[in-house]
C-alpha positions as a Markdown table, in Angstrom:
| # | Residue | x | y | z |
|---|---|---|---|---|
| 1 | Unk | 167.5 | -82.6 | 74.7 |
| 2 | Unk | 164.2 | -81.7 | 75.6 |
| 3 | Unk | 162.8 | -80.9 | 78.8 |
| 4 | Unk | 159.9 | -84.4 | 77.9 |
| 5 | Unk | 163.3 | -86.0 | 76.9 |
| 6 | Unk | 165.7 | -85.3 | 79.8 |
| 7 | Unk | 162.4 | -86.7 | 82.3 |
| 8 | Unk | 161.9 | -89.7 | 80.6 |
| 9 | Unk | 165.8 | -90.9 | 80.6 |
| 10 | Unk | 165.8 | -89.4 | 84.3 |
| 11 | Unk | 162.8 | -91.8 | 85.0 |
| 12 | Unk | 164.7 | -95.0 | 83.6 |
| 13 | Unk | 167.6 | -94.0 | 85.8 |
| 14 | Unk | 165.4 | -94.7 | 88.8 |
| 15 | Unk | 164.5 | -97.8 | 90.8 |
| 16 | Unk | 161.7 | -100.1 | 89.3 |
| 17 | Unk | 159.2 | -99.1 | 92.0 |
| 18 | Unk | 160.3 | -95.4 | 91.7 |
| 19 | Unk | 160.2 | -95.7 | 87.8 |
| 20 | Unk | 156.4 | -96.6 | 88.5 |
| 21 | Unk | 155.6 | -93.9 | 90.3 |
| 22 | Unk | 156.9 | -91.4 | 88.0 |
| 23 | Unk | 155.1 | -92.8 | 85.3 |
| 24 | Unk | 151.9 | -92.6 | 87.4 |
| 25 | Unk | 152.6 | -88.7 | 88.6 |
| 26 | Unk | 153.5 | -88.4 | 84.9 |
| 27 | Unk | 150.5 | -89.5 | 83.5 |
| 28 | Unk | 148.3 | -87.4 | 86.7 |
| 29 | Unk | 149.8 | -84.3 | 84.9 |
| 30 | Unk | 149.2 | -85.1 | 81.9 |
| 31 | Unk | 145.7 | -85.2 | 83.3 |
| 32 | Unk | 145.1 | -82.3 | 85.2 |
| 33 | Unk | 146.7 | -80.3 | 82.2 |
| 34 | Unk | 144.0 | -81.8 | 80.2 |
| 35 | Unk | 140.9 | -80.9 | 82.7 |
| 36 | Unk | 142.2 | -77.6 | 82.9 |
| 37 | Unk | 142.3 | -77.0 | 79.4 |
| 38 | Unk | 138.9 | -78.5 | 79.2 |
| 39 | Unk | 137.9 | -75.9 | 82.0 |
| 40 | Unk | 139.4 | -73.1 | 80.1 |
| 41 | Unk | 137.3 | -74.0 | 77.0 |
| 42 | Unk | 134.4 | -74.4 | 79.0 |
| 43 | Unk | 134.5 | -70.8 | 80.2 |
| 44 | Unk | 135.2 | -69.3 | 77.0 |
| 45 | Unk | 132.2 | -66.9 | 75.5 |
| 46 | Unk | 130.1 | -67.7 | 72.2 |
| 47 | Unk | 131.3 | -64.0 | 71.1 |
| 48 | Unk | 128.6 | -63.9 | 68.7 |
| 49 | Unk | 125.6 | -64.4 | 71.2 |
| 50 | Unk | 127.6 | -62.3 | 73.8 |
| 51 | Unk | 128.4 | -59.4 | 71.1 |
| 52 | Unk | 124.5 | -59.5 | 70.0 |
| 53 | Unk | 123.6 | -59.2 | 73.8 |
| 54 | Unk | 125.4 | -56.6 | 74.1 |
| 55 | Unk | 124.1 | -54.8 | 70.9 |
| 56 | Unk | 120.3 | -55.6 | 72.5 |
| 57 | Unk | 120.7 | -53.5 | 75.6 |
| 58 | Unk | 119.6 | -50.1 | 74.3 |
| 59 | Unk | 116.8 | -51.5 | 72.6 |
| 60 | Unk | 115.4 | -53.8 | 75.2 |
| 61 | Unk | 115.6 | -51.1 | 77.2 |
| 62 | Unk | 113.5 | -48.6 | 75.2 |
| 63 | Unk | 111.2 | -51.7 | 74.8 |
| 64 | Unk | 111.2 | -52.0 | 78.6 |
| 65 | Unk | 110.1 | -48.3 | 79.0 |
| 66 | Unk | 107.1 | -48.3 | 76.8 |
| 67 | Unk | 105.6 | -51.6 | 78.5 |
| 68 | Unk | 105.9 | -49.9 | 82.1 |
| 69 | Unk | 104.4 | -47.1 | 81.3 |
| 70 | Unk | 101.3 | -49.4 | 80.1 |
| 71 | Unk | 99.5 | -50.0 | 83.1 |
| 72 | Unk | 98.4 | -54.0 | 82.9 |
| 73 | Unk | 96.9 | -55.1 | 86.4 |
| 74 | Unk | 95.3 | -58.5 | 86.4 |
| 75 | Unk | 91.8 | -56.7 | 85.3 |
| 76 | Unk | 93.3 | -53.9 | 83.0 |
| 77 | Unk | 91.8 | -55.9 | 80.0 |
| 78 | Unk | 92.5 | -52.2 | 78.3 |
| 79 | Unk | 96.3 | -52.1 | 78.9 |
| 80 | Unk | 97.1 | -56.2 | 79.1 |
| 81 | Unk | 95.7 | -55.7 | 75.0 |
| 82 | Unk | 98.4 | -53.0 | 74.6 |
| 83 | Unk | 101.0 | -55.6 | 75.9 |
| 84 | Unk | 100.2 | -58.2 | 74.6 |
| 85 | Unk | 100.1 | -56.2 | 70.7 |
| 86 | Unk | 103.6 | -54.9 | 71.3 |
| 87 | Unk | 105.0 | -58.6 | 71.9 |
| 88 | Unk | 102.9 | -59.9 | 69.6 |
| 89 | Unk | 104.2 | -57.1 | 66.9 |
| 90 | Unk | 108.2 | -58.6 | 67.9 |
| 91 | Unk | 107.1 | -62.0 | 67.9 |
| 92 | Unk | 105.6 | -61.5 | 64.4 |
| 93 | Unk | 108.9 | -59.6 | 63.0 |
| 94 | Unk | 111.0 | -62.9 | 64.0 |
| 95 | Unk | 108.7 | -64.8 | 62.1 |
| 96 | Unk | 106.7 | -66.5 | 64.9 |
| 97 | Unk | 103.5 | -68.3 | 64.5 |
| 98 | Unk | 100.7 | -66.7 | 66.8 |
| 99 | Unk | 98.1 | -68.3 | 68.6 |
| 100 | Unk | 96.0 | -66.2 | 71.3 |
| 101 | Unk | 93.6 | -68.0 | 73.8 |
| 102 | Unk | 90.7 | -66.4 | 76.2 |
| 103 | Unk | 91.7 | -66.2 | 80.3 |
| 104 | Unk | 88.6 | -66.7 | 81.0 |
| 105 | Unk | 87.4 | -65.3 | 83.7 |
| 106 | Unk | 90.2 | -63.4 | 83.7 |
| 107 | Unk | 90.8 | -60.3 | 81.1 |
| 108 | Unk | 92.9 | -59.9 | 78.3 |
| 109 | Unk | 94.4 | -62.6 | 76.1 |
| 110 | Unk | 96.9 | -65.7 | 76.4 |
| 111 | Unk | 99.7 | -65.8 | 73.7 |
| 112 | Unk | 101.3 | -68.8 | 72.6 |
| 113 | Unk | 104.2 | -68.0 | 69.9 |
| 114 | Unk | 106.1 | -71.2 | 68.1 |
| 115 | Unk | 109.2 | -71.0 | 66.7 |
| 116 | Unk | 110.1 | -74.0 | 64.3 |
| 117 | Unk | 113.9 | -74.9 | 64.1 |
| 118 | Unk | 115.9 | -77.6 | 62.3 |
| 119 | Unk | 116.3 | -80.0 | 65.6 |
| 120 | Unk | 114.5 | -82.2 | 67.7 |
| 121 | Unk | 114.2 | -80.5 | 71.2 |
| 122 | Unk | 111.1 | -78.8 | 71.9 |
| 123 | Unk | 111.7 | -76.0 | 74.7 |
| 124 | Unk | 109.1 | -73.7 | 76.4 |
| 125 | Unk | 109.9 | -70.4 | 77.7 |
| 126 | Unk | 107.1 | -68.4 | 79.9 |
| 127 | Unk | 106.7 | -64.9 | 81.4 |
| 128 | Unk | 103.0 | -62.7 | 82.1 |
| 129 | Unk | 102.3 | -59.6 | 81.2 |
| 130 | Unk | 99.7 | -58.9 | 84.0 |
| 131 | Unk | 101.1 | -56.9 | 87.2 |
| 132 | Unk | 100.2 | -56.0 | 90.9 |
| 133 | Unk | 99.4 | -52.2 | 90.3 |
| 134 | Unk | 96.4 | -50.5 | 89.7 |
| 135 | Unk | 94.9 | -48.3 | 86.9 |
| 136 | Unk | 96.9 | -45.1 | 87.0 |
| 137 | Unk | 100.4 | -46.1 | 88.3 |
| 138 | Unk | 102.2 | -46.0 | 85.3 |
| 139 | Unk | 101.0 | -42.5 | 84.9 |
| 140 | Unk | 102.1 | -41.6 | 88.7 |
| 141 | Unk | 105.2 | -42.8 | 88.4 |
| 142 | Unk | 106.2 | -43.6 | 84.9 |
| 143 | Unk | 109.6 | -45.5 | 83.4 |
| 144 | Unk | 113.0 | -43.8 | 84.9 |
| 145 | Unk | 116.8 | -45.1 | 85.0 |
| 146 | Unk | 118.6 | -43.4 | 88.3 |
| 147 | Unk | 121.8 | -45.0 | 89.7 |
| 148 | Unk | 121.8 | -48.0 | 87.6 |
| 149 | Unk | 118.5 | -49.0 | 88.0 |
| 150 | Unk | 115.3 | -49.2 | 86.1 |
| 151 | Unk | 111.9 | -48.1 | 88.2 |
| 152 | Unk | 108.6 | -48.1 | 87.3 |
| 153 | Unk | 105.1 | -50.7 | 87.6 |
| 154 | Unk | 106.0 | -54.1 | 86.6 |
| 155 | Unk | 109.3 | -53.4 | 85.6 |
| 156 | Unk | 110.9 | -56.4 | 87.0 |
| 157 | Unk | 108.2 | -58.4 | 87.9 |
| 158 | Unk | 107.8 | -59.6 | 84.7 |
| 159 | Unk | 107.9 | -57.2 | 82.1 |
| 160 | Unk | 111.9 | -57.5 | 82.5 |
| 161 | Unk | 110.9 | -61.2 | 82.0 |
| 162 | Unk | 108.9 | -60.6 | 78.8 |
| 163 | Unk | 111.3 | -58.1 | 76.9 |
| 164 | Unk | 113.9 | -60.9 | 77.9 |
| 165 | Unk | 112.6 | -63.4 | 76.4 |
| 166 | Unk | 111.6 | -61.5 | 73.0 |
| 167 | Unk | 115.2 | -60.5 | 73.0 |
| 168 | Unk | 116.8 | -63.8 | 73.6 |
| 169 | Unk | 114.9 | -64.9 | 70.0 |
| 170 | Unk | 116.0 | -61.9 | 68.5 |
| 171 | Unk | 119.7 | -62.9 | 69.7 |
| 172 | Unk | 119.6 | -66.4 | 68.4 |
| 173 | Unk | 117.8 | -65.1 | 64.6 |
| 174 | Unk | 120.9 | -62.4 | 64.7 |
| 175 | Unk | 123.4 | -65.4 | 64.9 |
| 176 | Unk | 121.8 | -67.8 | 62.6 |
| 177 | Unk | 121.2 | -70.4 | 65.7 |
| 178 | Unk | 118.0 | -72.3 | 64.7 |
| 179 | Unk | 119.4 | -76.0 | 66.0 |
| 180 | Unk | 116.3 | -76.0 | 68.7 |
| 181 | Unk | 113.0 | -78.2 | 67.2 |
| 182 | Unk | 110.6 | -75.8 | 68.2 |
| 183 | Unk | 110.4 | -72.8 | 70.6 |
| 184 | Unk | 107.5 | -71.7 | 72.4 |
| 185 | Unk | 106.7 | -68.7 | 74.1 |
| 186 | Unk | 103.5 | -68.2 | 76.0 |
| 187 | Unk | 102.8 | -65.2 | 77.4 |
| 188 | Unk | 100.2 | -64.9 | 80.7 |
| 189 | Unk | 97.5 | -62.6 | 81.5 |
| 190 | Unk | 96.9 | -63.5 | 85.1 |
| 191 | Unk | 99.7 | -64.9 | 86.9 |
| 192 | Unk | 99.4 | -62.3 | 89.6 |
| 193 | Unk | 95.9 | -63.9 | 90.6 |
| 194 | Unk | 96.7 | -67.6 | 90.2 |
| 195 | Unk | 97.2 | -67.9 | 86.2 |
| 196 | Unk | 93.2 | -69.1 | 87.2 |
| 197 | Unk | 92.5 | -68.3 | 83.5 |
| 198 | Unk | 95.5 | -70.4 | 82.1 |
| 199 | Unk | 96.9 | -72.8 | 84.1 |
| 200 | Unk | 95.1 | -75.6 | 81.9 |
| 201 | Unk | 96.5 | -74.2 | 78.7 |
| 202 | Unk | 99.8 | -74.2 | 80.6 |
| 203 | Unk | 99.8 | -77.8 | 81.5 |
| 204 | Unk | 98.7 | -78.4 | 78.0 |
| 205 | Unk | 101.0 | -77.3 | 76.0 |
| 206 | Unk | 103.8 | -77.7 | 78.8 |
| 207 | Unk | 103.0 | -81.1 | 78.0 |
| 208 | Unk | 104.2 | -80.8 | 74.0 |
| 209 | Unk | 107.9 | -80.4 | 75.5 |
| 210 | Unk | 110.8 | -81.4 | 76.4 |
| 211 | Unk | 112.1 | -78.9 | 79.3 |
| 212 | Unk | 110.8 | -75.4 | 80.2 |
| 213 | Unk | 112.3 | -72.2 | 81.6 |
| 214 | Unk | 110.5 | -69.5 | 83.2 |
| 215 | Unk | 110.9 | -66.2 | 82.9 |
| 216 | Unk | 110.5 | -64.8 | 86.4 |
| 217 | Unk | 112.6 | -62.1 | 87.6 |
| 218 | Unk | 116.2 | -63.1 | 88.3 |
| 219 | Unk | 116.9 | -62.6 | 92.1 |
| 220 | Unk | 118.4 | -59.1 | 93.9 |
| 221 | Unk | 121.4 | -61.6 | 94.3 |
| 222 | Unk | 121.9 | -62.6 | 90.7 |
| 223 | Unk | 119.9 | -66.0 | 91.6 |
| 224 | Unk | 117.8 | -68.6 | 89.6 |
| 225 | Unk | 114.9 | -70.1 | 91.5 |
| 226 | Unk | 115.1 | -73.8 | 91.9 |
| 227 | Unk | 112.1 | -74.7 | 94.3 |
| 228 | Unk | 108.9 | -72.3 | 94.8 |
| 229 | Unk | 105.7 | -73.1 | 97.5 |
| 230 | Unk | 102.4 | -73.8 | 96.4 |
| 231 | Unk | 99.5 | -71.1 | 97.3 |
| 232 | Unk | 96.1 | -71.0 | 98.5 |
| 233 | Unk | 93.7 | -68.5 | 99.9 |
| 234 | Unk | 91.9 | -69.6 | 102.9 |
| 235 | Unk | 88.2 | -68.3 | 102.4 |
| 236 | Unk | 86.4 | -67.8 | 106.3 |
| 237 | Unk | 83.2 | -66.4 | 106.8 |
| 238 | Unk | 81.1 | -66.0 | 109.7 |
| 239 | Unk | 77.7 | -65.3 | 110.3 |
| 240 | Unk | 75.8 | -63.4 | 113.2 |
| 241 | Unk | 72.8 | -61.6 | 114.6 |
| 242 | Unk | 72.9 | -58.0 | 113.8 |
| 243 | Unk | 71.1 | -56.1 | 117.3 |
| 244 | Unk | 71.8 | -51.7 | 118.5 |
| 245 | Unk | 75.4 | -51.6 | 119.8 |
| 246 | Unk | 73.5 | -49.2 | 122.2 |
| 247 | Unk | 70.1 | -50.5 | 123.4 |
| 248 | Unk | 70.8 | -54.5 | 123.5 |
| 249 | Unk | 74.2 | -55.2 | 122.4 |
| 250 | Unk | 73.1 | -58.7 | 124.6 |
| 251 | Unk | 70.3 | -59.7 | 121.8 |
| 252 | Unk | 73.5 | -59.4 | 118.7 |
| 253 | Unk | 75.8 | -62.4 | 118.0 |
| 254 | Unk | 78.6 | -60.1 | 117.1 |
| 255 | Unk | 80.3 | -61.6 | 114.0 |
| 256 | Unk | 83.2 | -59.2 | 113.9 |
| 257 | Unk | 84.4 | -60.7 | 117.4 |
| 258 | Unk | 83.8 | -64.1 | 116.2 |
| 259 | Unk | 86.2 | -63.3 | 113.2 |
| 260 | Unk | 88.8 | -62.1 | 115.2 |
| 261 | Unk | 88.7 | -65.5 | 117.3 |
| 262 | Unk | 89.0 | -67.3 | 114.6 |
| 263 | Unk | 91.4 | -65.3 | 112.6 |
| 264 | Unk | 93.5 | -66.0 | 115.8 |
| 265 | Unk | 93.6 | -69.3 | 115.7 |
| 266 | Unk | 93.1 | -70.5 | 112.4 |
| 267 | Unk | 96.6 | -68.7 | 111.9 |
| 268 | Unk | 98.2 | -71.5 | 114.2 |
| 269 | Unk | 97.7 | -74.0 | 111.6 |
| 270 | Unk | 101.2 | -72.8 | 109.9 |
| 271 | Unk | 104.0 | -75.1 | 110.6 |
| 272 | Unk | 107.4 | -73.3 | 110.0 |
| 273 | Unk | 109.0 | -77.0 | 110.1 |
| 274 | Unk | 106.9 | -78.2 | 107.3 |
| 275 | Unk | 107.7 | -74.3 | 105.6 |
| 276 | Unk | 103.4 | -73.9 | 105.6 |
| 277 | Unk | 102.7 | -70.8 | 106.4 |
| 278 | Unk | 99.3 | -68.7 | 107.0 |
| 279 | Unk | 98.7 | -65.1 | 107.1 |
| 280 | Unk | 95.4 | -63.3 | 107.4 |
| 281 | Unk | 95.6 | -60.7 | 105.0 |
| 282 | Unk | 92.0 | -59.4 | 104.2 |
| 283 | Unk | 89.1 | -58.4 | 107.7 |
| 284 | Unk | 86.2 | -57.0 | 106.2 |
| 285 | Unk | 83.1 | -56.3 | 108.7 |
| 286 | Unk | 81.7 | -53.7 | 106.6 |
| 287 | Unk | 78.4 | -51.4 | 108.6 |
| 288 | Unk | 77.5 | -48.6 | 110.9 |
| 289 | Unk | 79.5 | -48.3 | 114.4 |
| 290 | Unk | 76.3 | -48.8 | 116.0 |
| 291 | Unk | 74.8 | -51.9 | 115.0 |
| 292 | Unk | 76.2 | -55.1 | 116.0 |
| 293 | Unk | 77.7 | -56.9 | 112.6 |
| 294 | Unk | 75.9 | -59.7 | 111.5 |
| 295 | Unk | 78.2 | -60.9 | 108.8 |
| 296 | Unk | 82.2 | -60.3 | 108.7 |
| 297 | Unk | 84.9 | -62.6 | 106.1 |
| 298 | Unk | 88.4 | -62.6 | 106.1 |
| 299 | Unk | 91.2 | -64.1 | 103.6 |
| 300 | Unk | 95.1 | -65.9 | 104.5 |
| 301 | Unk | 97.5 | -66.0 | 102.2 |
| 302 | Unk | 98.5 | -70.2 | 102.4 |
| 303 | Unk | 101.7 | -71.2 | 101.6 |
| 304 | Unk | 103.3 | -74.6 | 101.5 |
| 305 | Unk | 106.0 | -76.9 | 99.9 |
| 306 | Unk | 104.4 | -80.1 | 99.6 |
| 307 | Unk | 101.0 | -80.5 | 98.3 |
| 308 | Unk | 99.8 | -83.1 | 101.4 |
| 309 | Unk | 100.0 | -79.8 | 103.2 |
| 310 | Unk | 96.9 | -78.0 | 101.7 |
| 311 | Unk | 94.9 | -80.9 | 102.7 |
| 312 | Unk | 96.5 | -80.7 | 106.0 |
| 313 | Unk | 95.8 | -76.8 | 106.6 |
| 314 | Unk | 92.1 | -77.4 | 105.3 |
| 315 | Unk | 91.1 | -80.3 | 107.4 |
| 316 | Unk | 93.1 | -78.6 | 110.9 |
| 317 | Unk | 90.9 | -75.4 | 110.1 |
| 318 | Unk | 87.5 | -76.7 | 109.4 |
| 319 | Unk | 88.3 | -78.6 | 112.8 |
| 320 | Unk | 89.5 | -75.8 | 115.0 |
| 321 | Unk | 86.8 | -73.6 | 113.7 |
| 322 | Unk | 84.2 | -75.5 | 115.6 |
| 323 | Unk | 86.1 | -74.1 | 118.7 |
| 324 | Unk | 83.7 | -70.5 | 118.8 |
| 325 | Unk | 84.3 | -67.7 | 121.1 |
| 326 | Unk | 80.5 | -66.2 | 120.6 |
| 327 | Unk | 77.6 | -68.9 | 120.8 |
| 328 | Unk | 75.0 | -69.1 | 117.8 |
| 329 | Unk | 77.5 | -67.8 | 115.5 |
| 330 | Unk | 77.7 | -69.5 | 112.1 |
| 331 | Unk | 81.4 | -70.2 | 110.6 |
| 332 | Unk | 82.4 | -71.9 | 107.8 |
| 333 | Unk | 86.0 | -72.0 | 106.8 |
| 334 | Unk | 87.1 | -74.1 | 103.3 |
| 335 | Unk | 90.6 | -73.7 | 101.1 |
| 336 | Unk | 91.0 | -72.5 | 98.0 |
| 337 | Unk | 93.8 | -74.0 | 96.2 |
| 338 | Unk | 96.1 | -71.8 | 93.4 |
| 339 | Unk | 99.3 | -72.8 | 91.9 |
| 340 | Unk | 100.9 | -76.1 | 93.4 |
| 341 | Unk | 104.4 | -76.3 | 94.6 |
| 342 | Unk | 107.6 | -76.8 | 92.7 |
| 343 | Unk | 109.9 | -78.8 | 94.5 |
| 344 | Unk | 113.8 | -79.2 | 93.9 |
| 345 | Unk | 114.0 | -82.3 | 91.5 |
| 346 | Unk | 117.3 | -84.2 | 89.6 |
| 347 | Unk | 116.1 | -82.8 | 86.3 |
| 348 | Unk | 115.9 | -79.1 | 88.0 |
| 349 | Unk | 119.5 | -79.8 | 89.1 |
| 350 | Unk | 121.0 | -80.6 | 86.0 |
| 351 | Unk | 119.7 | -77.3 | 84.7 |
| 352 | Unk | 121.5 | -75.5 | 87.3 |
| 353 | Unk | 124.5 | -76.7 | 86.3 |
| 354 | Unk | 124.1 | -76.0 | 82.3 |
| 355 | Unk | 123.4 | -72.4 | 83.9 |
| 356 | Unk | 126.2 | -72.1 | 85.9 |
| 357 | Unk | 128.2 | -73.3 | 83.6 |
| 358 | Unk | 126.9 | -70.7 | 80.9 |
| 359 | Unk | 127.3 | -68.0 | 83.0 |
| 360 | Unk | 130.7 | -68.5 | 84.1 |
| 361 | Unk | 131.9 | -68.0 | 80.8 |
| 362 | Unk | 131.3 | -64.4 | 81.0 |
| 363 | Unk | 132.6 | -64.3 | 84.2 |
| 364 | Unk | 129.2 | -64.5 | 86.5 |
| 365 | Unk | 128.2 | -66.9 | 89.3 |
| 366 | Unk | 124.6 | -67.7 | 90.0 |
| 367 | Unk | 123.4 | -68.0 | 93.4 |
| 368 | Unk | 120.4 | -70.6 | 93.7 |
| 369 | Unk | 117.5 | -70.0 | 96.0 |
| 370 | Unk | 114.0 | -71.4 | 97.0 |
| 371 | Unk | 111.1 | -69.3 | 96.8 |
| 372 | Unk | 107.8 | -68.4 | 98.9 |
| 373 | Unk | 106.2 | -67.0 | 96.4 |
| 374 | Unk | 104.2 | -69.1 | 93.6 |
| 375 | Unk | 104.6 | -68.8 | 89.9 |
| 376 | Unk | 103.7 | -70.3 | 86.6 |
| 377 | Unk | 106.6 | -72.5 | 86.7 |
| 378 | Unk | 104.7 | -74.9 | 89.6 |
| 379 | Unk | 102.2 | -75.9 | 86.8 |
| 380 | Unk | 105.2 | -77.1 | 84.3 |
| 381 | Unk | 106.6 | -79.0 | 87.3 |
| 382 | Unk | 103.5 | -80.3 | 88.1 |
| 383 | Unk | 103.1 | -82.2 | 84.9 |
| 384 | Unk | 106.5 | -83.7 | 85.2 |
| 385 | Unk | 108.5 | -81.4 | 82.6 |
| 386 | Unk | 111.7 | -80.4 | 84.0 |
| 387 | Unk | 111.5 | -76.7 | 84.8 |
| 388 | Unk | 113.7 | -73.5 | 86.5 |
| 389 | Unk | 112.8 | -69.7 | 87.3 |
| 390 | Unk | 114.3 | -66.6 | 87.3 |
| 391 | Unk | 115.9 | -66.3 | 83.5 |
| 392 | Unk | 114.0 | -62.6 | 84.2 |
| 393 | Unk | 116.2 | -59.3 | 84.0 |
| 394 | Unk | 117.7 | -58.9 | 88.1 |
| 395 | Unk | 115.9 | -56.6 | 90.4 |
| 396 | Unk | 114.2 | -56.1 | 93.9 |
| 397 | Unk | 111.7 | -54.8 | 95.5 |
| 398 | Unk | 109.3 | -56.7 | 93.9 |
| 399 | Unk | 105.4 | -55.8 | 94.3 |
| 400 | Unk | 106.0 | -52.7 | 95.9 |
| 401 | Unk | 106.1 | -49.0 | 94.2 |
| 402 | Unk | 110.2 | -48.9 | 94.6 |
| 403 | Unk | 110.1 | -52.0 | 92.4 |
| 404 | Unk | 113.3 | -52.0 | 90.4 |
| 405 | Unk | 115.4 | -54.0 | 87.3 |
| 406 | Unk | 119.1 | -53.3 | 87.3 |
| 407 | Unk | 120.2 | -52.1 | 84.4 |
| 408 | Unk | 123.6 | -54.0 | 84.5 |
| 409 | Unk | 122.1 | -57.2 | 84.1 |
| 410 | Unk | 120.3 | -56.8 | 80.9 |
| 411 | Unk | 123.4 | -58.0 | 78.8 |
| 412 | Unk | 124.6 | -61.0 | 81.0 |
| 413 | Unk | 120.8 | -62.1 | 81.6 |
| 414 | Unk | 120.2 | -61.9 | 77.5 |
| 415 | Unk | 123.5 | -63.7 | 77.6 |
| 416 | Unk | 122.2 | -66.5 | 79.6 |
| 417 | Unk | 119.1 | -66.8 | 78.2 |
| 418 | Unk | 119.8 | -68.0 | 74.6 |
| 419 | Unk | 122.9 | -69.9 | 75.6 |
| 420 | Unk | 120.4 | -72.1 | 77.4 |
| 421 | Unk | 118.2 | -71.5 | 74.7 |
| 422 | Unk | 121.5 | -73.2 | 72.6 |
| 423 | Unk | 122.4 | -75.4 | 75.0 |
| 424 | Unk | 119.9 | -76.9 | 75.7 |
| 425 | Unk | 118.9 | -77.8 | 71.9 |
| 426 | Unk | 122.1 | -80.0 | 71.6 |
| 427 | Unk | 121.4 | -81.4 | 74.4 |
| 428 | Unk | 119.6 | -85.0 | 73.3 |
């Protein structure tokens, strides 16, 4: 007699009531076997996409190396050309259509690559090849691995984004996956300033499709961004009477003083429970010790979550700058907007779960964090296609000359990547 045998005569040996609630513990079993068998399936690997991840790391690395050690600042139209013709040369060798677009005003060159499958779902994948660093960086301090991690201008932040992305389409042309409709790849030349040059060609063709993921650099804690502010640059000037710091200080309207006033309490218009925040990055009050300025600017970095909150911070300013410390000074304060927030959506959370789901196959958990910083990614969401960040290679110290990738998350980030990539094309 079987073990399923000698339970069911057991069960009709019972009382009616207790035969019932065998048969309901029997068939709550029965079910839980079956979710966990469903779990276990779940988490299992595609071995091909994993094994050509895993083949990819060497190269993407060397890849890696020879974009760092380009330096591509914002206004390097010299080296943002040189990036952009190595990605365009890999785009080209997986059989990518090419389309390149001015930045205007902005250097260099916008590439959108398409990628034409035999489905239905149209997915588009960003990343910028423009940097923080200045002309001569990459020569200071060029590409070097030490302890695990990658160094060197841009490295994470997001040429780590760039070489993932080319090697994520490399990944699904190596296992034959071409179920997607169409995949596009655009490629930014000034994201570092405001994408000013290509935020309406990124709302344009954002537009053509159906979901989007950028390619941001993943987060020092393994993360994926779900939520990013929106920045602006608060633009003050003031205007003085320039007189001998000496002779008659008393016949000057000093303008530098007048700046600091305001600098002071213009910076009270941030609002940590709304998450808007205003620094004052940028004095200049530029002449010789002796005269009296006539003329001194100054710059904040503006951050907020919701978009009502630029026209908030704009309106409190240009009202608390009447409020002047030195009489017969002239200030005039306005707001500059840049990229607008993305704010955690349903359609953002749904992609969280395919990623988390993805990467616990190979044994990884995401974390899921909200971001101060502004990206390409707030223009997709702000033309209603569902969007997340941070499919980038891992790393830290972003914007700052220890700026690092770690090298351990090449595979498992190229992993997670194209099974998106997959994913997300069968999913109608």
């Amino acid at each position: 007699m079987t073990t399923r045998t000698r339970f069911i005569a057991s069960t009709f040996s019972l009382p009616r009531h207790s035969r019932r609630w065998a048969r309901t513990a029997c068939h709550g079993a029965v079910l839980a076997c079956a979710l966990l068998a469903g779990n276990a399936m779940a988490q299992k690997p595609h071995q091909g996409a994993l094994d050509a991840a895993t083949q990819s790391k060497d190269e993407a690395l060397k890849l890696l190396e020879r974009m760092v050690n380009i330096d591509s600042g914002s206004a390097s139209t010299e080296g943002l050309d040189k990036v952009r013709e190595m990605a365009v040369d890999e785009l080209r060798k997986l059989g990518a259509r090419i389309e390149t677009f001015p930045a205007d005003p902005h250097p260099g060159t916008n590439v959108v690559a398409t990628l034409t499958g035999q489905g239905k779902k149209k997915i588009l994948i960003l990343a910028h090849m423009d940097t923080v660093f200045k002309e001569g960086t990459a020569a200071a301090k060029p590409f070097y691995i030490k302890d695990g991690r990658a160094y060197g201008p841009g490295v994470m932040d997001d040429k780590g984004g760039v070489v993932a992305g080319l090697y994520a389409l490399k990944i699904l042309q190596q296992i034959g996956f071409k179920d997607y409709g169409q995949i596009t790849f655009l490629l930014d030349t000034n994201e570092e300033v405001g994408s000013v040059g290509t935020s309406a060609l990124i709302e344009r063709i954002a537009k053509q499709h159906d979901v989007a993921l950028n390619l941001e650099p993943g987060r020092p804690a393994d993360g994926l961004v779900v939520e990013r502010k929106g920045s602006a640059t608060a633009l003050l000037e003031v205007k003085g009477v320039a007189a001998h710091a000496g002779v008659a200080p008393e016949a000057g309207r000093n303008a530098a003083m007048e700046l600091a006033h305001q600098v002071l309490q213009l910076s009270k218009t941030g609002d940590a429970a709304k998450k808007t925040t205003v620094n004052f990055t940028v004095l200049t009050a530029n002449g010789p010790t002796n005269v009296i300025p006539a003329a001194a600017s100054a710059k904040a970095d503006v951050r907020v979550a919701t978009p009502e909150e630029f026209d908030r911070v704009e309106k409190d300013m240009v009202r608390i700058a009447q409020n002047k410390l030195i009489p017969e000074t002239e200030v005039r304060v306005r707001l500059s907007r840049g990229l607008p927030p993305m704010p955690r959506l349903p359609s953002s959370d749904k992609l969280v779960k395919m990623a988390e789901g993805i990467y616990a196959e190979i044994g990884k958990k995401l974390t899921i964090e909200s971001s101060g910083g502004a990206a390409d990614a707030s223009l997709v969401a702000g033309v209603g296609i569902p969007v997340l960040d941070g499919f980038g290679i891992v790393g830290g110290g972003i914007h700052t000359p220890e700026e690092y990738a770690e090298v351990e998350s090449v595979v498992p980030r190229l992993y997670l990547l194209s099974r998106m990539l997959m994913d997300l094309s069968a999913n109608n």
